[in-house]
mmCIF file of the protein (N, C-alpha, C, O) and its ligand, coordinates in Angstrom:
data_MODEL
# 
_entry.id   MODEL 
# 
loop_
_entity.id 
_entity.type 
_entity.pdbx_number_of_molecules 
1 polymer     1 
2 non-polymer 1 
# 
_entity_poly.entity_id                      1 
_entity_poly.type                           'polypeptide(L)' 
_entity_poly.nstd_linkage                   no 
_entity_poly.nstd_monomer                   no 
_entity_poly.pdbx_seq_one_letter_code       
;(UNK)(UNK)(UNK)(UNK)(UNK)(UNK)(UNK)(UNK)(UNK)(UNK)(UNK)(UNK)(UNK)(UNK)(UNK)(UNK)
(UNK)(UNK)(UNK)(UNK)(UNK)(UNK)(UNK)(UNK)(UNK)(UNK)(UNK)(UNK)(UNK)(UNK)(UNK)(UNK)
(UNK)(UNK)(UNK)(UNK)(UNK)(UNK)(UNK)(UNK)(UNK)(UNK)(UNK)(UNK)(UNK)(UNK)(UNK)
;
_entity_poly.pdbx_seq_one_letter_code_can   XXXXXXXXXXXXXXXXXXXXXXXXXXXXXXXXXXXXXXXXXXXXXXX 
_entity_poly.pdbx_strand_id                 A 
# 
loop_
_entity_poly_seq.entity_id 
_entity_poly_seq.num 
_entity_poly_seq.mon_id 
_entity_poly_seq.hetero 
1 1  UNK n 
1 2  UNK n 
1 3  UNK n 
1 4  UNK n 
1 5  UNK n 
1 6  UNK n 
1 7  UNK n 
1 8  UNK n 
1 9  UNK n 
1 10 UNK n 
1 11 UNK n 
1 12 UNK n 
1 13 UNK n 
1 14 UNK n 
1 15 UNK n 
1 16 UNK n 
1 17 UNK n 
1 18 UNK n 
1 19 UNK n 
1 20 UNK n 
1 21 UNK n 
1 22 UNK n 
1 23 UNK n 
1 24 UNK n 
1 25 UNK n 
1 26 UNK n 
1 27 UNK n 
1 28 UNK n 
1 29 UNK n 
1 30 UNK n 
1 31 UNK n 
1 32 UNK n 
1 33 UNK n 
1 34 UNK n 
1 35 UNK n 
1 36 UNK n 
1 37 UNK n 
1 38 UNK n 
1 39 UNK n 
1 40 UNK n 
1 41 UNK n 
1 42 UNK n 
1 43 UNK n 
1 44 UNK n 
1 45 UNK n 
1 46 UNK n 
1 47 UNK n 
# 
loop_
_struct_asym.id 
_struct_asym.entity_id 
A 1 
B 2 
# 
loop_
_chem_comp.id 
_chem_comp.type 
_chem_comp.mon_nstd_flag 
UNK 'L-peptide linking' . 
ZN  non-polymer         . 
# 
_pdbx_entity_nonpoly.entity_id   2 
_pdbx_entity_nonpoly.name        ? 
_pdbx_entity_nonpoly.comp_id     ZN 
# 
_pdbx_nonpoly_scheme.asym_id         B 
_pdbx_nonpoly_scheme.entity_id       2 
_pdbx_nonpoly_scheme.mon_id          ZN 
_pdbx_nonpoly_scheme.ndb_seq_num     1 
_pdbx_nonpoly_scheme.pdb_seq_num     101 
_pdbx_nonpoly_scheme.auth_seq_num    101 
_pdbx_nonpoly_scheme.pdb_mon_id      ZN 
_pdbx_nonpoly_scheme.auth_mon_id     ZN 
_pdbx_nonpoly_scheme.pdb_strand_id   A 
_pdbx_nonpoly_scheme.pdb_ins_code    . 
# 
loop_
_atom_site.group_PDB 
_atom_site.id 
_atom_site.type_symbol 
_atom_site.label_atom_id 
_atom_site.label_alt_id 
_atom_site.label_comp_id 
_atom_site.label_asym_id 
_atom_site.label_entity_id 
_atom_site.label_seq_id 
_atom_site.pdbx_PDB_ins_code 
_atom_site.Cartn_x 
_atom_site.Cartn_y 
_atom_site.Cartn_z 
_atom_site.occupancy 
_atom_site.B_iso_or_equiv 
_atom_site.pdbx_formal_charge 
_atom_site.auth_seq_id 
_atom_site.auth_comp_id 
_atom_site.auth_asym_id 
_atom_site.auth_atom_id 
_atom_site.pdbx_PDB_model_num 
ATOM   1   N  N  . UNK A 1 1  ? 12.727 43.872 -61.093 1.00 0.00 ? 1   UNK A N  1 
ATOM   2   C  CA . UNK A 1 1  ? 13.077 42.652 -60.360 1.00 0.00 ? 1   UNK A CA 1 
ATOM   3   C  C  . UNK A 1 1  ? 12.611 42.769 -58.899 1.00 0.00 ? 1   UNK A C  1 
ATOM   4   O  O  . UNK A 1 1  ? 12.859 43.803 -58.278 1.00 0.00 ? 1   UNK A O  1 
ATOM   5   N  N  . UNK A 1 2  ? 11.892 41.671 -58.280 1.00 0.00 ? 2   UNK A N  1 
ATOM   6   C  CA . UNK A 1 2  ? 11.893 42.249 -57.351 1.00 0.00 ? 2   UNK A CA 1 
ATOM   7   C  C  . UNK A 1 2  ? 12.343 41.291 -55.833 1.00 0.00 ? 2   UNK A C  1 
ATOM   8   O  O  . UNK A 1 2  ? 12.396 40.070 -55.689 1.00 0.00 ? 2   UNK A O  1 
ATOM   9   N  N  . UNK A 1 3  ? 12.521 42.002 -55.200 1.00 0.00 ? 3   UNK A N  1 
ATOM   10  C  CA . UNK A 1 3  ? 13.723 41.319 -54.140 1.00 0.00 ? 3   UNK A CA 1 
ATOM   11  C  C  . UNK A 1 3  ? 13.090 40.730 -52.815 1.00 0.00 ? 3   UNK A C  1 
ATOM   12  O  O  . UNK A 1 3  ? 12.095 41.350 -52.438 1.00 0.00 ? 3   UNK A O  1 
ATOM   13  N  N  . UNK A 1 4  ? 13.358 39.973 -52.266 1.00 0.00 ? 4   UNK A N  1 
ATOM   14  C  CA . UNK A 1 4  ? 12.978 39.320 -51.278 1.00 0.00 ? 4   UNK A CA 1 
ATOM   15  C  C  . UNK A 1 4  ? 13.172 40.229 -50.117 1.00 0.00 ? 4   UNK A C  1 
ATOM   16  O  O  . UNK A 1 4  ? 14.292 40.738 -50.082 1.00 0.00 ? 4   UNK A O  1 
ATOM   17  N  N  . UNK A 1 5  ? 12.292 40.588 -49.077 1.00 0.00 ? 5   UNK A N  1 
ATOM   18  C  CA . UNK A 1 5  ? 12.960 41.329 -48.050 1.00 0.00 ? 5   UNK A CA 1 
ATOM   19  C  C  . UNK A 1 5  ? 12.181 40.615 -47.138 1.00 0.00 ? 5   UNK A C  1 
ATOM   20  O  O  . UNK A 1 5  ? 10.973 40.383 -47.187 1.00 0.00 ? 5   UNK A O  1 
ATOM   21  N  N  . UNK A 1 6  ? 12.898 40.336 -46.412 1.00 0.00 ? 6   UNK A N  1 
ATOM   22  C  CA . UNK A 1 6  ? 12.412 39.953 -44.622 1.00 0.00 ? 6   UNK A CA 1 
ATOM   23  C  C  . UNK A 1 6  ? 12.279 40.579 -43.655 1.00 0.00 ? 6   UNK A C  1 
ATOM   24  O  O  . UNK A 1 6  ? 13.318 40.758 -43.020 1.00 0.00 ? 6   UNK A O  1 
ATOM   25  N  N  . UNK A 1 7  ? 11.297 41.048 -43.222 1.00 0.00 ? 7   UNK A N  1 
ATOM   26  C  CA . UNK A 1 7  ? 10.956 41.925 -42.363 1.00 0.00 ? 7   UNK A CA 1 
ATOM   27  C  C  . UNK A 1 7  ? 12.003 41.816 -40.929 1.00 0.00 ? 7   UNK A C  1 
ATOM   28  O  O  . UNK A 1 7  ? 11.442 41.115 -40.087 1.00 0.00 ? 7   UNK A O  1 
ATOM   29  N  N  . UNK A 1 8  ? 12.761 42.101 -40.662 1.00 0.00 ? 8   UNK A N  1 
ATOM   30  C  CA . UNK A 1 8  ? 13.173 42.138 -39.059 1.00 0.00 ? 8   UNK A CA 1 
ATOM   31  C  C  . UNK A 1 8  ? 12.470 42.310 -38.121 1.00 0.00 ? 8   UNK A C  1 
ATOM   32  O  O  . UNK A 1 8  ? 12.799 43.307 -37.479 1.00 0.00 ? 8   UNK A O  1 
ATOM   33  N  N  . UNK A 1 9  ? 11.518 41.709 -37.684 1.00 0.00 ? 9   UNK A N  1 
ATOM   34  C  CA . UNK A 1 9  ? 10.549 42.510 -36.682 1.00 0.00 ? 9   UNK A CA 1 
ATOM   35  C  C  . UNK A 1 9  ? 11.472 41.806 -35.171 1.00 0.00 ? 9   UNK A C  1 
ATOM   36  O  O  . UNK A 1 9  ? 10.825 41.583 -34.148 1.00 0.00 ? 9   UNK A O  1 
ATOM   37  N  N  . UNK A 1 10 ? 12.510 41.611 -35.206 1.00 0.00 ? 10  UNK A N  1 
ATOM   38  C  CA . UNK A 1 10 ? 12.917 40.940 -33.790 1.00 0.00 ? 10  UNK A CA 1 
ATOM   39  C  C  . UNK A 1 10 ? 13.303 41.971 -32.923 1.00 0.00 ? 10  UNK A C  1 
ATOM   40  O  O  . UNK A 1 10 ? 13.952 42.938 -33.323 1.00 0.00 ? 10  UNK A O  1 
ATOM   41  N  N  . UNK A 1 11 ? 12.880 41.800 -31.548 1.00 0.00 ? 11  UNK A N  1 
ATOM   42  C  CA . UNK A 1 11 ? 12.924 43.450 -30.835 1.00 0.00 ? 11  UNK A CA 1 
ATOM   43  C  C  . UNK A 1 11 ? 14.430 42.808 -30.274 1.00 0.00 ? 11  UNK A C  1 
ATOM   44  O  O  . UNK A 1 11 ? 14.705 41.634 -30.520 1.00 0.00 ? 11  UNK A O  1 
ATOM   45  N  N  . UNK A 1 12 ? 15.063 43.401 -29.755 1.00 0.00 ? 12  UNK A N  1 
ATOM   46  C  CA . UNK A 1 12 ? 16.566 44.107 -29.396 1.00 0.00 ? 12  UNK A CA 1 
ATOM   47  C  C  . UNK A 1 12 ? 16.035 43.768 -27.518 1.00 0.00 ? 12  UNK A C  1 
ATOM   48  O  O  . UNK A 1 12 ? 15.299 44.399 -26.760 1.00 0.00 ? 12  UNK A O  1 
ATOM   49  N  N  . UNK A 1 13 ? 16.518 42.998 -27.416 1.00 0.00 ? 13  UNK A N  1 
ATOM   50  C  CA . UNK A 1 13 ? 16.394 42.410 -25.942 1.00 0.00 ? 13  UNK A CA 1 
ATOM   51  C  C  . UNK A 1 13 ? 17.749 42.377 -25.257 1.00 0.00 ? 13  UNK A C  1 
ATOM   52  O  O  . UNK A 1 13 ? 18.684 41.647 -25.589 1.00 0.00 ? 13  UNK A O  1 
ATOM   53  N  N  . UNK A 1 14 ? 17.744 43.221 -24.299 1.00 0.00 ? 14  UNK A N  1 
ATOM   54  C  CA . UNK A 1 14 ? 18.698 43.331 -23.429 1.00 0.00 ? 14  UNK A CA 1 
ATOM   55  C  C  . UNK A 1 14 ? 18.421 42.986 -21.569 1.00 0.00 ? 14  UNK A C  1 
ATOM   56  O  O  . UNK A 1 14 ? 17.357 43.033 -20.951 1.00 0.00 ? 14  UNK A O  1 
ATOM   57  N  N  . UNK A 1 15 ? 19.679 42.681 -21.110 1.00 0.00 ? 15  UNK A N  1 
ATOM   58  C  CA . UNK A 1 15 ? 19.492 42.488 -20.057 1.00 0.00 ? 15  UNK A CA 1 
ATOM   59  C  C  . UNK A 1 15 ? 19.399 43.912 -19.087 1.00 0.00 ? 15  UNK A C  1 
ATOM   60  O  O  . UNK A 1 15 ? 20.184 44.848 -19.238 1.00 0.00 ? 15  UNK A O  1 
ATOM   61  N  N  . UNK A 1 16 ? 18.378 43.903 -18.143 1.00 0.00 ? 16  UNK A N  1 
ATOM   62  C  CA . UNK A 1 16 ? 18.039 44.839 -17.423 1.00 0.00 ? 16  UNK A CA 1 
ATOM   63  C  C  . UNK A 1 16 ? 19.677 45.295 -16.520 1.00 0.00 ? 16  UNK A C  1 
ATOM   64  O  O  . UNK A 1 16 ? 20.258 44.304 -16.077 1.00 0.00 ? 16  UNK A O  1 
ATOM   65  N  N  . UNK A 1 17 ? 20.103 46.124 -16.360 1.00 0.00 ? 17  UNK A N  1 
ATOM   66  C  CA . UNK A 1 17 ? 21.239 46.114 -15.645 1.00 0.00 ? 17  UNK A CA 1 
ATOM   67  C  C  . UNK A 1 17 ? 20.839 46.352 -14.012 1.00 0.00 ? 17  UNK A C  1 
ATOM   68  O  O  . UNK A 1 17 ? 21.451 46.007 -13.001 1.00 0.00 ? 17  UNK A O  1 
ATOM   69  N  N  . UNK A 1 18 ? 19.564 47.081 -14.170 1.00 0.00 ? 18  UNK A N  1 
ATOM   70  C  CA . UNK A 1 18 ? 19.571 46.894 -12.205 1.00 0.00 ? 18  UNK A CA 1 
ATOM   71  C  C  . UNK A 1 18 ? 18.670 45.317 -12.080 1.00 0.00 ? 18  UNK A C  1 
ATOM   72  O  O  . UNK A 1 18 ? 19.220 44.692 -11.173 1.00 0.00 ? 18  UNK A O  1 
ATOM   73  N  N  . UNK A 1 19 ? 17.874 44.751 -12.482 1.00 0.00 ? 19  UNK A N  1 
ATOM   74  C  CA . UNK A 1 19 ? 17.445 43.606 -11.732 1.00 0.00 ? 19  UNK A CA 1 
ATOM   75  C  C  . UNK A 1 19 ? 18.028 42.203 -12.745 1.00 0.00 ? 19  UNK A C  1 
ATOM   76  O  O  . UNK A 1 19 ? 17.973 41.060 -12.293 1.00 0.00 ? 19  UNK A O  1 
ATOM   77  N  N  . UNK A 1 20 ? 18.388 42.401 -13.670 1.00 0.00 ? 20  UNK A N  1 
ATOM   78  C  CA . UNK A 1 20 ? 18.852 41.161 -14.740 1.00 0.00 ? 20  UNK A CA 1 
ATOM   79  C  C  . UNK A 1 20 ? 17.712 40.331 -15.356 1.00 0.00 ? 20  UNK A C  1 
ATOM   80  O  O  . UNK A 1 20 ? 17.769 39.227 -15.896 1.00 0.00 ? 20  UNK A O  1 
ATOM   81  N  N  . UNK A 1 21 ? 16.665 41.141 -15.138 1.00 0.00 ? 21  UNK A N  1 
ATOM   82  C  CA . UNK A 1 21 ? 15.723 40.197 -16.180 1.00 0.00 ? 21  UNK A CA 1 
ATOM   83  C  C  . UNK A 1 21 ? 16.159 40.658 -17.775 1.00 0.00 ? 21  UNK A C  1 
ATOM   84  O  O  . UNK A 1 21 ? 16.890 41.569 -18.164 1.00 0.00 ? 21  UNK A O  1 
ATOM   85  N  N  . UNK A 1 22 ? 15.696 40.038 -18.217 1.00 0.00 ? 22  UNK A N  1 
ATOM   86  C  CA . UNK A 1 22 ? 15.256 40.855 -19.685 1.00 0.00 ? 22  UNK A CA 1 
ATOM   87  C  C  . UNK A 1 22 ? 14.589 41.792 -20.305 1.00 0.00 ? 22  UNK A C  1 
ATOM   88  O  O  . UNK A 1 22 ? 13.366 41.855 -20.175 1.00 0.00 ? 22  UNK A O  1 
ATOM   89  N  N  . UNK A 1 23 ? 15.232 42.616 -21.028 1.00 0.00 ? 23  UNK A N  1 
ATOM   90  C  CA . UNK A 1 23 ? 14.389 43.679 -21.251 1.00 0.00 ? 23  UNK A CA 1 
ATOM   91  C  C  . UNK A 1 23 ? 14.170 44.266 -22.529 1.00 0.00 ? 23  UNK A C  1 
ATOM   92  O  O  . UNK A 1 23 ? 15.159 44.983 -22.686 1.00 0.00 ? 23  UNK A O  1 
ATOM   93  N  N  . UNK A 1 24 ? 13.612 44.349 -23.300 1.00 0.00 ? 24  UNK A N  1 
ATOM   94  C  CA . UNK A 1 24 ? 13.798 44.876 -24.753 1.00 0.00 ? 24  UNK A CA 1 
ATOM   95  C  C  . UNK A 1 24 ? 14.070 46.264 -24.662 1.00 0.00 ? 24  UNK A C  1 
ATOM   96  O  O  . UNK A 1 24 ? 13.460 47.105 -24.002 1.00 0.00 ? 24  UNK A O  1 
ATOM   97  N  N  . UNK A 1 25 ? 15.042 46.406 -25.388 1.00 0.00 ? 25  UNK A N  1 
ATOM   98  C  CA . UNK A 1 25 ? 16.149 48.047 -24.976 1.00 0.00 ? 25  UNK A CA 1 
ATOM   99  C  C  . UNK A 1 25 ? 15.217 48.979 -25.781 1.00 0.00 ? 25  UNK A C  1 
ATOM   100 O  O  . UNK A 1 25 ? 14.476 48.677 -26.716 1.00 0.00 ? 25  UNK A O  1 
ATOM   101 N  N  . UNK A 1 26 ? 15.448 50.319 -25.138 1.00 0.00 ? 26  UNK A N  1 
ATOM   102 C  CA . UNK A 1 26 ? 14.487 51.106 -25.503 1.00 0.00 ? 26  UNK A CA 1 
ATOM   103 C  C  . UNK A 1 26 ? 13.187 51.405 -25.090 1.00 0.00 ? 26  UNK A C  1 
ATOM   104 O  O  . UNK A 1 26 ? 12.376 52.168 -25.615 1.00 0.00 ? 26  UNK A O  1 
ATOM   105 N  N  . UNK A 1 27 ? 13.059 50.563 -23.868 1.00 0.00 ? 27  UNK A N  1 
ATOM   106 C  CA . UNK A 1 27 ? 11.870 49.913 -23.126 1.00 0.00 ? 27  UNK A CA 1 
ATOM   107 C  C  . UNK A 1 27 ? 11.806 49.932 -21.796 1.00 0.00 ? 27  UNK A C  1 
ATOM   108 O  O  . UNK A 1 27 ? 12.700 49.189 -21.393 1.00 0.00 ? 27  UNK A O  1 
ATOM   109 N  N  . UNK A 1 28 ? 11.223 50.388 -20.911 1.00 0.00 ? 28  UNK A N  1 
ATOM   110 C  CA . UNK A 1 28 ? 11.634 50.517 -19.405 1.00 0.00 ? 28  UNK A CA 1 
ATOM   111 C  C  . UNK A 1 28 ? 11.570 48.746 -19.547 1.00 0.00 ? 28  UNK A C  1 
ATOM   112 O  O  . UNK A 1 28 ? 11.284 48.070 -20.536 1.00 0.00 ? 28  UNK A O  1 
ATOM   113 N  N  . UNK A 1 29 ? 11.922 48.348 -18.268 1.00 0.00 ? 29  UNK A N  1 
ATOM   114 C  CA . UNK A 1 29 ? 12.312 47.035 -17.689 1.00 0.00 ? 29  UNK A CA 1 
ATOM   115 C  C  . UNK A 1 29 ? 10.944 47.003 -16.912 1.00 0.00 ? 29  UNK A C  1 
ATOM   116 O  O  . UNK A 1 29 ? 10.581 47.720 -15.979 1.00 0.00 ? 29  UNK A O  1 
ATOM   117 N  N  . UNK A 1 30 ? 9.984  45.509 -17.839 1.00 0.00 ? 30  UNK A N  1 
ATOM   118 C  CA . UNK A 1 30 ? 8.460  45.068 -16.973 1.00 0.00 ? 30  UNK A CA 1 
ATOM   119 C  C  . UNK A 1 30 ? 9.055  44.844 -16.072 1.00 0.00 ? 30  UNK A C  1 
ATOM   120 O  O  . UNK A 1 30 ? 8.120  44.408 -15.400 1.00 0.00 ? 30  UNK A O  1 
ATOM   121 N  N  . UNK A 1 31 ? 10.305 44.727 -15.120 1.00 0.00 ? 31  UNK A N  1 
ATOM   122 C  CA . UNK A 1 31 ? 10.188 43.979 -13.846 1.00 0.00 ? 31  UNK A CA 1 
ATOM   123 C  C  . UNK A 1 31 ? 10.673 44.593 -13.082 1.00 0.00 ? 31  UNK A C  1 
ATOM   124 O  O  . UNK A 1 31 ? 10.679 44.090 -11.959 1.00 0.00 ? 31  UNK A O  1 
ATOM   125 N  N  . UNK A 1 32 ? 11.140 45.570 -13.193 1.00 0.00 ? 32  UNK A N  1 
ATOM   126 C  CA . UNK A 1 32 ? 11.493 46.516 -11.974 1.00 0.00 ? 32  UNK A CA 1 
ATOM   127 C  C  . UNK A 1 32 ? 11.527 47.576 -12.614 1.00 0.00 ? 32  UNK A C  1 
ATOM   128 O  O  . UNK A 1 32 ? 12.252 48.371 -12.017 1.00 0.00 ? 32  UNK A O  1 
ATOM   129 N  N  . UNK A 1 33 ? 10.992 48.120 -13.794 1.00 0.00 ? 33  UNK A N  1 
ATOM   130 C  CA . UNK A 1 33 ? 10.239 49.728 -14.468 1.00 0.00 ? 33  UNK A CA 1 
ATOM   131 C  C  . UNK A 1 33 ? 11.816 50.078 -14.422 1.00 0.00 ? 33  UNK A C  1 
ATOM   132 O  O  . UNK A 1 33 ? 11.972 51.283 -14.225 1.00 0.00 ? 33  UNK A O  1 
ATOM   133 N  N  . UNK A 1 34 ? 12.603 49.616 -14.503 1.00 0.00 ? 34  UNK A N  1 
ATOM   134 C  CA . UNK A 1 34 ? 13.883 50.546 -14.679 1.00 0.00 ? 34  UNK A CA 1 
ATOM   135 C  C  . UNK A 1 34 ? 13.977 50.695 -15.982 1.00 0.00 ? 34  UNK A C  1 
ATOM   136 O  O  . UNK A 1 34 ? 13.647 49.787 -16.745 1.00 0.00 ? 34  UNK A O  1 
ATOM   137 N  N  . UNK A 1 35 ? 14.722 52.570 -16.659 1.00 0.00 ? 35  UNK A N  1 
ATOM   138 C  CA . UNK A 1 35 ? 15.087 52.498 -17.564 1.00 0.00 ? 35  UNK A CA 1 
ATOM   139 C  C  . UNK A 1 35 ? 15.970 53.556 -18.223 1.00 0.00 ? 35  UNK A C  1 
ATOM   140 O  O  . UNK A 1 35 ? 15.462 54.615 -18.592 1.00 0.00 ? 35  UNK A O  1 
ATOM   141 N  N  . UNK A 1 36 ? 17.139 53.337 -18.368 1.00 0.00 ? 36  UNK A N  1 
ATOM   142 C  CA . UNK A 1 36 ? 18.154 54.446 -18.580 1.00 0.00 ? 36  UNK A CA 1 
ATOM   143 C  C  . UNK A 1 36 ? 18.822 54.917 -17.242 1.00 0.00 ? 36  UNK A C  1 
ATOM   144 O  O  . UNK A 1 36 ? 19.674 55.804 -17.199 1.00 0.00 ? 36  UNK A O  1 
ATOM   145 N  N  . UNK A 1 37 ? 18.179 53.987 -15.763 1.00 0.00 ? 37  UNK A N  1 
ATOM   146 C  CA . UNK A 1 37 ? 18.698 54.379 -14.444 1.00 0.00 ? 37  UNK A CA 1 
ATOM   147 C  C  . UNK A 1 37 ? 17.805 54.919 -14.133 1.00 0.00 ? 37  UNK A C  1 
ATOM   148 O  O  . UNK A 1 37 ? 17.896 55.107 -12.920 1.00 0.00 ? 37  UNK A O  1 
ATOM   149 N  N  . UNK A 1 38 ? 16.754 55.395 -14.588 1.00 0.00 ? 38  UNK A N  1 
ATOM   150 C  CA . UNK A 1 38 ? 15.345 56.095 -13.743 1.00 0.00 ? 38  UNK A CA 1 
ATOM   151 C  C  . UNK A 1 38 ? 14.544 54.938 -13.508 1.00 0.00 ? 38  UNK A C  1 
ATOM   152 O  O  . UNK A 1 38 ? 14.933 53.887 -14.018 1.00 0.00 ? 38  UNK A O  1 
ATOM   153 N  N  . UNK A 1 39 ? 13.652 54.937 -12.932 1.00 0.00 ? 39  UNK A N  1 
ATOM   154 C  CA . UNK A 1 39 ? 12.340 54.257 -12.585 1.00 0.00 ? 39  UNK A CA 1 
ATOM   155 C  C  . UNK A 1 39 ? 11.409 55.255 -13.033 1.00 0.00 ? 39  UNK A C  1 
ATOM   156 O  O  . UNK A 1 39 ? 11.347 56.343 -12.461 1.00 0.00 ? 39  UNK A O  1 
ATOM   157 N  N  . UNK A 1 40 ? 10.347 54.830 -14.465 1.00 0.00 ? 40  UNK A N  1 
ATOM   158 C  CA . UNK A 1 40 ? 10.085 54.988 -15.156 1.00 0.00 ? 40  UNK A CA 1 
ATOM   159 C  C  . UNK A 1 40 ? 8.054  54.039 -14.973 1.00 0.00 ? 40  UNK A C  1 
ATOM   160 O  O  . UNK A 1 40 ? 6.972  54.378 -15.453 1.00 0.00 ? 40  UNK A O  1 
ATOM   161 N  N  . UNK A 1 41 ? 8.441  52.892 -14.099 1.00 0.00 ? 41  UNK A N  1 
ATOM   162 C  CA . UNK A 1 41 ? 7.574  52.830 -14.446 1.00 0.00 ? 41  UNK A CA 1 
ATOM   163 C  C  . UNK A 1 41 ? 6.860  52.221 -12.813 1.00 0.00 ? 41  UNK A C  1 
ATOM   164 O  O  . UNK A 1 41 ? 7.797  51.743 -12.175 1.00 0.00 ? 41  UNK A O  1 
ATOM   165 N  N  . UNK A 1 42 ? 5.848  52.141 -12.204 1.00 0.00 ? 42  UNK A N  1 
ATOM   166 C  CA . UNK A 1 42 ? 6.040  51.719 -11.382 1.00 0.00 ? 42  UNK A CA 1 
ATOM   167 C  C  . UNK A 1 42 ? 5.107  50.426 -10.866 1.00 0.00 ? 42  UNK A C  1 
ATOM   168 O  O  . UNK A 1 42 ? 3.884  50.317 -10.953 1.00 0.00 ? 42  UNK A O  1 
ATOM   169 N  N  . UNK A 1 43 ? 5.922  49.629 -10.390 1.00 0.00 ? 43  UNK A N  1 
ATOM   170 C  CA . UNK A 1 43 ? 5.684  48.054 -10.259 1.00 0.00 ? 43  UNK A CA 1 
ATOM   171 C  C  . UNK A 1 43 ? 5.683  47.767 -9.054  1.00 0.00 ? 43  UNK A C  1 
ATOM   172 O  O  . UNK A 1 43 ? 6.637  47.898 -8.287  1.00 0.00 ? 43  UNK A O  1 
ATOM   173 N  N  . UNK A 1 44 ? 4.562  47.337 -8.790  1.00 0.00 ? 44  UNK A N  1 
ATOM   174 C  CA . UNK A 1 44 ? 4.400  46.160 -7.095  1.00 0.00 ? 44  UNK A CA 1 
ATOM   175 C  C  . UNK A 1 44 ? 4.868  45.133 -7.045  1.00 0.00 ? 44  UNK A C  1 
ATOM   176 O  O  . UNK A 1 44 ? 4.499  44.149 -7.687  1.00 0.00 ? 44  UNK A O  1 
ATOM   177 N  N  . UNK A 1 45 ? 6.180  45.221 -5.906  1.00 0.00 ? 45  UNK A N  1 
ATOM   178 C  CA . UNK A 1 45 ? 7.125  44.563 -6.281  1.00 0.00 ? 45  UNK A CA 1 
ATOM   179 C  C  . UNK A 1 45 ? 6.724  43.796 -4.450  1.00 0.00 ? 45  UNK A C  1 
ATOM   180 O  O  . UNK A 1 45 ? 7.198  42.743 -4.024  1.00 0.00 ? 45  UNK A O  1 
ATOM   181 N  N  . UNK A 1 46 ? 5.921  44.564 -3.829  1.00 0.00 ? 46  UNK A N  1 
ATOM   182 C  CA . UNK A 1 46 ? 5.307  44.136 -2.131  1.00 0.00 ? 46  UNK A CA 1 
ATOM   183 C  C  . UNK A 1 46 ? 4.390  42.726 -2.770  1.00 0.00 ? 46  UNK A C  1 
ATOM   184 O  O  . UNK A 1 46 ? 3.760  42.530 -3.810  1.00 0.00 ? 46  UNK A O  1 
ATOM   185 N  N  . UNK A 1 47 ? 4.588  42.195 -1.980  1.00 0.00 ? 47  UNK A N  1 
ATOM   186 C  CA . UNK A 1 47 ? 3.622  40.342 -2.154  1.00 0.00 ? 47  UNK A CA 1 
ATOM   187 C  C  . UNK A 1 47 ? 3.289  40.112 -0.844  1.00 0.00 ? 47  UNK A C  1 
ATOM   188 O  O  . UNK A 1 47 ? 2.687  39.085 -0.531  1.00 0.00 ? 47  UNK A O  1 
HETATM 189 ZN ZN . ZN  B 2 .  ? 14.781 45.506 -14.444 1.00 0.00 2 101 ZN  A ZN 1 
# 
């Protein structure tokens, strides 16, 4: 028999806790590279 399965591909989006964008968890934060409390990634944030 065979069974219907639906892939879940929906990523797990959380809110960044230092800047409040969005962030898919597990993921440094595109908007201010935060992640787990490190800065992880680094972003020009000068304009
Ligand atoms: Zn952030």
């Amino acid at each position: 028999m065979r069974r219907a399965q639906k892939k879940a591909e929906i990523a797990n989006v959380t809110v960044c806790p230092d800047c409040g964008a969005p962030a898919e968890s597990h993921r440094a934060c595109k908007k201010c590279g935060m992640y787990r409390g490190r800065k992880v990634l680094t972003i020009k944030t000068e304009e």
